[in-house]
C-alpha positions in Angstrom: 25.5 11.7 28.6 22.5 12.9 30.2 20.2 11.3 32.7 17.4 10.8 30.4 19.6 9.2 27.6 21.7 6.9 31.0 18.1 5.7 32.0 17.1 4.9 28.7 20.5 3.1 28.0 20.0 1.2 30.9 16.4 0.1 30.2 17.5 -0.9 26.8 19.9 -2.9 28.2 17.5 -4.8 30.9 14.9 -5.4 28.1 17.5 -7.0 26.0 19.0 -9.3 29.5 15.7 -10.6 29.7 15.3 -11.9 26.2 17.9 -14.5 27.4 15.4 -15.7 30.4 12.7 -17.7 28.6 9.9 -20.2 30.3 9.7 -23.9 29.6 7.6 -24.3 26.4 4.0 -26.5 26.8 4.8 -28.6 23.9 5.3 -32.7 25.3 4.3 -33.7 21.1 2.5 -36.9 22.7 -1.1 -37.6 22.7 -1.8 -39.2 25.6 -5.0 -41.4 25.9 -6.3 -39.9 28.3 -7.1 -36.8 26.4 -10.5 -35.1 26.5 -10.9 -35.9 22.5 -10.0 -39.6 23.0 -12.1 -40.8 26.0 -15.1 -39.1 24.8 -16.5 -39.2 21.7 -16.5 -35.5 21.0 -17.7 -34.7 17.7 -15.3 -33.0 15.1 -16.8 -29.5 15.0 -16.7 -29.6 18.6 -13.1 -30.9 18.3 -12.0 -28.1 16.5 -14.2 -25.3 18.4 -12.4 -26.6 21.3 -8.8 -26.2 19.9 -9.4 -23.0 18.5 -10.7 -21.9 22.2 -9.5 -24.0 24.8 -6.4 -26.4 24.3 -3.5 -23.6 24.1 -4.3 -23.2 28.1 -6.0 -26.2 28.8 -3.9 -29.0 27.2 -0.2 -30.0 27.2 0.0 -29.0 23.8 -0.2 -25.1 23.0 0.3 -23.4 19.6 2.8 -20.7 20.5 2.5 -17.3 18.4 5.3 -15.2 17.7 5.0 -12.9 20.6 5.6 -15.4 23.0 9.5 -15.2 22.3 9.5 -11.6 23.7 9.8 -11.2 27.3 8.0 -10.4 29.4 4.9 -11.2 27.1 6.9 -15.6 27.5 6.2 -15.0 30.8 2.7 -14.1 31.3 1.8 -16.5 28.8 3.6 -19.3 30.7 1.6 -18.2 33.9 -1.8 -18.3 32.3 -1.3 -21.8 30.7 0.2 -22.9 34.4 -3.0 -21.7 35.8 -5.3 -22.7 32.7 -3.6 -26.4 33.1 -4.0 -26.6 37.1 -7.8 -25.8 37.0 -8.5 -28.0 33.4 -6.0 -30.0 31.5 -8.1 -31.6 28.6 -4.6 -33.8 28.2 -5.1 -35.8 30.9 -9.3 -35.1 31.3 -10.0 -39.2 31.0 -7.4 -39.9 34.5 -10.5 -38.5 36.7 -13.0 -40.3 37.9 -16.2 -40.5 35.9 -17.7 -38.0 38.4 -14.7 -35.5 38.4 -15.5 -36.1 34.5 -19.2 -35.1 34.8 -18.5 -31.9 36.8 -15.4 -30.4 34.8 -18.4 -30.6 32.1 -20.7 -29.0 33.6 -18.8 -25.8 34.5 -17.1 -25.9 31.7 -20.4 -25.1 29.7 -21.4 -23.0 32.6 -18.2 -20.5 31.9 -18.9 -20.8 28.2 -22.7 -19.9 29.2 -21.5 -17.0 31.5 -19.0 -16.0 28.7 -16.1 -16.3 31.6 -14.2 -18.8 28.8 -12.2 -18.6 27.0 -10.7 -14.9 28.2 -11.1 -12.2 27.4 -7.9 -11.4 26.5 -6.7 -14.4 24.7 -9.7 -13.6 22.4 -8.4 -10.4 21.6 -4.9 -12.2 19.9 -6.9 -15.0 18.9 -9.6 -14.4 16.5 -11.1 -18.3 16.1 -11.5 -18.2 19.5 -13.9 -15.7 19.5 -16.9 -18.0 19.6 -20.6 -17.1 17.9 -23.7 -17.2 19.9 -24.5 -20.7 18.0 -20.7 -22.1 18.6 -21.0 -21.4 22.4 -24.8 -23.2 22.2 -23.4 -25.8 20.1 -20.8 -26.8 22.9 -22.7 -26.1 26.1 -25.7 -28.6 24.6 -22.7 -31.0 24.1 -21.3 -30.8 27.0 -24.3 -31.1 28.7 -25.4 -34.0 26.9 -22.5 -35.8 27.3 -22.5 -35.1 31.3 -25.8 -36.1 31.3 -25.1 -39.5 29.5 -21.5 -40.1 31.5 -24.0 -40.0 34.5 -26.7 -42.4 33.5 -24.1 -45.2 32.8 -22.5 -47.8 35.1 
């Protein structure tokens, strides 16, 4: 056998290992109350604008598609939704305090505004969350709204 054909083999073989390694899914099945959608009172276009965009990273509930079950694509997924949950999880969004509340808002419609959300590259495998001009205006006027109001009350 030939070096080519032993390095190949061998690669086959490590590809095929790490199928066997997979990440813990983001899938708890539980609404909590404290979701995003339940302590405001988000309107249902926004609703689903936001869960065609945002909740597979930002919520403890993400749609998996069918890449996900090949490594190391699990992996990278897992990470991004890891680090998409630690900076936003819309899941647990109503636990902060009102003015934690009031700035997640805000720079949330500021990344939409700056197009830095959602990313680039989970646009490109995710077609609905490629957002229009008027679906990214639609939310940002929301979400400033809604900041605006949280603030004026108490």
């Amino acid at each position: 056998m030939s070096g080519v054909k032993k390095i190949l083999l061998i690669l086959l073989m490590a590809f095929v290992a790490i199928q066997f390694i997979r990440p813990a899914r983001n899938e708890d099945g539980q609404d909590l109350a404290t979701d995003f959608r339940k302590v405001l009172i988000v309107p249902e276009q926004i609703q689903l604008l936001m869960q065609n965009a945002c909740y597979d990273c930002h919520s403890n509930h993400t749609a998996y598609p069918w890449y996900a079950n090949i490594q190391p694509m699990g992996w990278l997924m897992a990470d991004h939704i890891k680090k998409g949950k630690a900076a936003l999880n819309l899941s647990d969004f109503g636990s902060k305090s009102k003015r934690r509340q009031i700035s997640k808002l805000k720079q949330m419609a500021n990344q939409i505004k700056e197009d830095e959300m959602p990313l680039y590259s989970y646009k490109l495998m995710h077609k609905k969350a490629n957002l229009t001009k008027d679906e990214k205006n639609l939310i940002i006027t929301w979400m400033n709204n809604t900041a605006d109001s949280l603030a004026t009350t108490d």
